[in-house]
N, C-alpha and C positions, 0 to 999 in steps of 0.2 A: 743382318745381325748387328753390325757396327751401329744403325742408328738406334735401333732399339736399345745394345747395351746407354750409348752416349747419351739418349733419354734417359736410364733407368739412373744412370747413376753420377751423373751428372746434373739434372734436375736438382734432385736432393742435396744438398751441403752434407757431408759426411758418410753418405752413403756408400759412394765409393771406396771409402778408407772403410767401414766397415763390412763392406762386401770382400776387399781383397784383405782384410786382416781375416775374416773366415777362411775365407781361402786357402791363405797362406799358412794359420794353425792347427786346421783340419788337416790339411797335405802332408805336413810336418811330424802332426803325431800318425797318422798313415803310413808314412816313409818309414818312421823309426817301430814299423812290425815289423817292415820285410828288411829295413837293416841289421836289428839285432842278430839276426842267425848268417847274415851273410858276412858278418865281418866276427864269427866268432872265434876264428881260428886264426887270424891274425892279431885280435883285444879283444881278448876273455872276459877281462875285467871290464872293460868298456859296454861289453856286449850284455854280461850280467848286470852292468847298473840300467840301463836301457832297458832291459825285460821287464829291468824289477819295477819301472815306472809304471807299470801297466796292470802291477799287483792289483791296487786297491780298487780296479775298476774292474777285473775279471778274471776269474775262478782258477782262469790257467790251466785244467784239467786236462794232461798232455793225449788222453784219448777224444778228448774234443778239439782238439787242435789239428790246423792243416800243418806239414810239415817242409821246412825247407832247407836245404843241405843235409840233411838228416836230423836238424834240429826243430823242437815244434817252436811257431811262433808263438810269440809273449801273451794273445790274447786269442779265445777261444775263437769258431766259426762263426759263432751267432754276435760277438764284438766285431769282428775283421767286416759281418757285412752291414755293422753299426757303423763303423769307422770310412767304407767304401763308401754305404748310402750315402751319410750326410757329407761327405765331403764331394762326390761328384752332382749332386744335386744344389748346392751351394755352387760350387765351378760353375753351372747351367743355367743357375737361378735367372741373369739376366735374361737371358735367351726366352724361358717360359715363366716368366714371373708376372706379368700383369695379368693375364687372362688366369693360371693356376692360382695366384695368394688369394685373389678376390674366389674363388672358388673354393679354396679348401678353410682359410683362415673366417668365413662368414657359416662356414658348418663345420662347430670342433666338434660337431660326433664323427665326422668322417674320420678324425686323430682315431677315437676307440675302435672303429671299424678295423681301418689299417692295422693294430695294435693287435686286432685277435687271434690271426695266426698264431702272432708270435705265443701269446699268452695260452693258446691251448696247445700250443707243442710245446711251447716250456714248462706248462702245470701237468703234458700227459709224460714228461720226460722223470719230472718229480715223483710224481706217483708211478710210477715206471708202470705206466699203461704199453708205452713203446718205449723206445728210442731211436729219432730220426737220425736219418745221414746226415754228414758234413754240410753237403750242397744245403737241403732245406731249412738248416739253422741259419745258415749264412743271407738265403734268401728273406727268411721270415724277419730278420735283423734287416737287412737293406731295407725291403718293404717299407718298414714303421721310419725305419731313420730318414730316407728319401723326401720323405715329407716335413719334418721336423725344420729343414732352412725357411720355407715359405711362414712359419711362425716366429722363428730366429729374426726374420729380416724384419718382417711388418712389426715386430715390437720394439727394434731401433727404430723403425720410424714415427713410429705411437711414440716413442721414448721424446724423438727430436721438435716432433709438433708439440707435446706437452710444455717444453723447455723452451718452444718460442711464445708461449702464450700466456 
């Protein structure tokens, strides 16, 4: 794994600074789900500006929330396994990155494939055909997100060869 990563991202000029700044702000806003309810009883007010960060990206709907201390987290089931996906699949990227980008980023219909769970649990959840469990939103979110670094990465790099050229 060591040489692979020190190829992937060492090769590249920048790449590695863009690989661990994903990393490191995807981890970041991860962390600060499952911090906001574990430190709300020691900073309320800390904890409420934290949640509230997470407003404008998701619904908050505290029966779609998984719950911790007795508080829901700040971002629904089908966010947390947006938030999970992309960030442990970025963490991995090296590891499975040259055989998977060339594979997924050379067929973006496989993106809409990925993408349809989500899309027909979220449109059957709309028209309240159903409503799925916690787990399966959380799954159908991971799914679609999982993939989403493998086109993150290769467009810093599309970005860096344009920029030498």
């Amino acid at each position: 794994m060591s040489t692979l990563l020190t190829n992937l991202l060492v090769s590249r000029p920048g790449q590695k600074f863009i690989w661990a700044a994903t990393v490191a702000t995807s981890g970041f806003i991860l962390a600060g789900i499952f911090l906001a309810p574990l430190i709300h009883q020691a900073y309320p007010a800390f904890s409420a500006w934290l949640s509230s960060l997470y407003t404008p990206f998701c619904h908050q709907l505290p029966d779609r929330c998984y719950y911790l201390q007795g508080l829901p987290l700040p971002v629904c089931s089908r966010c947390l396994g947006f938030y999970i996906g992309f960030f442990l699949s970025s963490l991995f990227y090296p590891v499975f990155s040259s055989r998977l980008t060339r594979s997924l980023t050379n067929r973006p219909g496989l993106l809409l494939i990925l993408a349809l769970p989500l899309v027909i649990d979220g449109l059957a959840g709309l028209l309240k055909i159903w409503s799925s469990p916690l787990p399966l939103r959380s799954l159908t979110g991971f799914i679609f997100a999982a993939v989403l670094p493998f086109f993150w990465f290769k467009a810093f790099t599309e970005l860096q060869i344009g920029n030498r050229g």
